[in-house]
N, C-alpha and C positions, 0 to 999 in steps of 0.2 A: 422108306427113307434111304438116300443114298448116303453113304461116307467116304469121303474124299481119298484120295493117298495120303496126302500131308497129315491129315487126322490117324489113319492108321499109322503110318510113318511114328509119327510122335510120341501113341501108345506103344508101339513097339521098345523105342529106348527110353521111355520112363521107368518098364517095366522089368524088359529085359538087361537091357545094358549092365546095373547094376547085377543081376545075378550072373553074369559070363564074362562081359568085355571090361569090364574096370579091372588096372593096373593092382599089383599086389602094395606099390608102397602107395597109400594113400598119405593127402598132407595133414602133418602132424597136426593134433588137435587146436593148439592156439594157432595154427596158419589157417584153418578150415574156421575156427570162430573167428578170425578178422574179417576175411575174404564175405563171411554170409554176414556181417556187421557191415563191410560195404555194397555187397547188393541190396541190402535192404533202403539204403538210402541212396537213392535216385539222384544225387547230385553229389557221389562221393569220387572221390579221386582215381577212378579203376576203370580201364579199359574193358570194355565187354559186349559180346554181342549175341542177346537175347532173340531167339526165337520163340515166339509165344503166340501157342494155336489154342482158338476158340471154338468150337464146335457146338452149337446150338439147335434143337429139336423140337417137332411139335411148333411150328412159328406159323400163327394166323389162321384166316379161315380154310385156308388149303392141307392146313399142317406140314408146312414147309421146314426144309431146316438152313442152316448158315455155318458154315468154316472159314473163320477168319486165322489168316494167321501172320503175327504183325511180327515183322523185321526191326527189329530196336537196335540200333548200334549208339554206344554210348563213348564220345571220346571229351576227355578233358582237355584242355588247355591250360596251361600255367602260364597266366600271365605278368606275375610278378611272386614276390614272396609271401603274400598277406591275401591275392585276389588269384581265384581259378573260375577259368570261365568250359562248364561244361554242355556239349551240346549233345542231344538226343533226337533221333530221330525214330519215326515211327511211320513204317509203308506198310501197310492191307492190304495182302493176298487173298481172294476172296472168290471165295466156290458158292451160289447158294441154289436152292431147287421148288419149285411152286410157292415162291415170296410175292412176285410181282402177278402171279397168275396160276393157276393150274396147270402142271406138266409143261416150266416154262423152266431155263437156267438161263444163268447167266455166270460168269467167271475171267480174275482179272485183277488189276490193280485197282485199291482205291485212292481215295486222297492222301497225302502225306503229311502229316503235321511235324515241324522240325521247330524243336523248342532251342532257346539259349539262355543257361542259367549262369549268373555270374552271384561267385558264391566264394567266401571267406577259405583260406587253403585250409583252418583250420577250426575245430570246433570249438565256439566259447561254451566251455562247460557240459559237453554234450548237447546242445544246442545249433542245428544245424540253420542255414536259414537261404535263400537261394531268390534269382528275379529275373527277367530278362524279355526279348520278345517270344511271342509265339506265330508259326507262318503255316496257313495253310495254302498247299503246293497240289495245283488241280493234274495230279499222273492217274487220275481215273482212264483205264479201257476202254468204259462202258460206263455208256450213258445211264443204268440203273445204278452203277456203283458209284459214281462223285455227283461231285455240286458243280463241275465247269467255273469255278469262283475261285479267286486267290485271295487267300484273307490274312489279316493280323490285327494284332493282342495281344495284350500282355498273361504273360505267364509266372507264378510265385511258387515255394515251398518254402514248410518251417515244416522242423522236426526235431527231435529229440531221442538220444541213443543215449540207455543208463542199465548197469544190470543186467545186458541180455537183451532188452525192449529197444524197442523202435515205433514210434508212433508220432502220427502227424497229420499233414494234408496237402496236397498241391491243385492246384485249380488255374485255369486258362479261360480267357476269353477271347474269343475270334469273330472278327466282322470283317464279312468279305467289299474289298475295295478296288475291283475289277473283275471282269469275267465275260460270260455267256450274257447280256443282257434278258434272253428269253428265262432265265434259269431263274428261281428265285433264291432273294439273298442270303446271306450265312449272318446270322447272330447268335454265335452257340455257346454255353459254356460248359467247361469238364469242371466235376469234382469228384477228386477219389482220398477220400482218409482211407488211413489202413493202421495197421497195427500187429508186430509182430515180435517175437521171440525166438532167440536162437542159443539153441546150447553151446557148450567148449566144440563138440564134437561136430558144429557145421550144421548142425539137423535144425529145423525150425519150423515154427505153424505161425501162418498169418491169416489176416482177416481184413481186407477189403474191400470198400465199397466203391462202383462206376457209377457215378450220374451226369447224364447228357441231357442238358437244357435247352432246347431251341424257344426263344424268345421269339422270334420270325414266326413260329406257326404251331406256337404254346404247347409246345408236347413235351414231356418228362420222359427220359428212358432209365432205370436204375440198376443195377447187377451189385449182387452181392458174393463174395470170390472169398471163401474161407482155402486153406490150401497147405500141403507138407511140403518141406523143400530138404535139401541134401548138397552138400559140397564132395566132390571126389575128382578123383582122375580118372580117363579116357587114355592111356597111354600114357603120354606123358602132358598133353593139356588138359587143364583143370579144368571141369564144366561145374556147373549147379543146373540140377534138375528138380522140376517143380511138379505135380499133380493136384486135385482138387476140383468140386463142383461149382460152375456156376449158376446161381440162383438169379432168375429175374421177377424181379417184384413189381415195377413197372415200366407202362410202354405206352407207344401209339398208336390207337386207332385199332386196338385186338392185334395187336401185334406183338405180343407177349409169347415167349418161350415156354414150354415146358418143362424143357432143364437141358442143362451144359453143361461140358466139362473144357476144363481147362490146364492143357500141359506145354510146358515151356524147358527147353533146353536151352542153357545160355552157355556160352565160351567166356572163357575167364582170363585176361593179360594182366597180373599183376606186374609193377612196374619195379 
């Protein structure tokens, strides 16, 4: 099996960072519990740009593996006093190795999904709740990495932050309405609940689920991402760094994982 740079890269400062390069004033405990109170919900008012690599092994009949590692930058909008409109995007850098063939690669961009949530500035009652389009943006490299189809959908989130917790669901669906005409169509949807907890201290364990539906060509793919997180500083920028394995429980066509891991370094701009 081969592993990427970006994969080591990332084990690197999950691992290491924390015990050499972090700053001696770390933020003080109720800044480090709001800040992981709003990464935790994906439609909160806080600039931040998440890198989050996937690294997956053991994939098919070749035992191929897959390094994804998704560029998420998250910027809000204020659009008025009562409405923010948050948008998120998500580009797939992507390494993988004997998926499509024995002792074949390929590596590159994939598709972009850039969602737009427009969502209440403020929470009733801890009740988050979130809506908007969803576009899928064909920046595949390589013809094994995208669809050649530009698609859209709509996209929603409800959530709830009480105590510590954070639990919910966000879900999109995308039907592609231009493209490649040789290529076949996109009718896909996401759903990821999850569910997590985060001390005073920043620190937190969550637990969520990836399911990818293709209606077009009836295959399920599902991951399940239990994982630790951490709020601190790098100097004087705040990050949260994430670790944890991901589990894949189903796939297409023996196209199932053996196991994964997943780490993600995010930048943090509180406003």
């Amino acid at each position: 099996m081969k592993q990427t740079p970006g994969f080591l890269l990332f084990v690197l400062i999950v691992f290491c960072v924390p015990l050499t390069g972090v700053a001696q004033d770390k933020p003080a405990p109720t800044d480090a519990a709001e800040l992981a109170k709003k990464l935790a919900n994906p439609v909160a008012s806080l600039i931040s740009l998440p890198f989050q690599n996937n690294m997956d092994v053991g994939i098919g009949t070749y035992n191929g593996s897959k390094n994804t590692l998704n560029i998420q930058p998250v910027i809000p909008i204020k659009l008025s006093l009562k409405l923010n409109l948050i948008s998120r995007i998500i580009l797939p850098v992507v390494s993988q190795y004997n998926i499509t063939g024995e002792r074949t690669n390929q590596s590159g961009l994939s598709d972009a999904v850039v969602s737009a949530f427009f969502s209440p500035a403020e929470p009733n009652k801890g009740l988050v709740l979130g809506a908007g389009p969803a576009f899928l943006v064909p920046t595949a490299t390589n013809d094994f990495l995208g669809t050649k189809k530009f698609g859209i959908g709509p996209t929603a989130l409800i959530l709830k932050q009480t105590h510590g917790w954070t639990y919910g669901a966000l879900v999109n669906q995308i039907w592609s309405v231009a493209g490649d005409e040789a290529r076949a169509n996109v009718n896909q949807m996401f759903l990821q609940p999850f569910l997590a907890y985060n001390w005073k201290s920043g620190a937190g364990l969550a637990l969520n689920g990836e399911m990818t539906q293709s209606w077009e060509a009836s295959t399920t793919s599902i991951f399940i991402n239990p994982t630790v997180s951490g709020v601190t500083k790098l100097g004087t920028q705040i990050i949260s760094l994430t670790v944890g394995p991901r589990i894949q429980v189903a796939a297409a066509n023996g196209s199932k994982a053996d196991f994964g891991v997943r780490t993600q370094l995010a930048f943090v701009f509180p406003k």
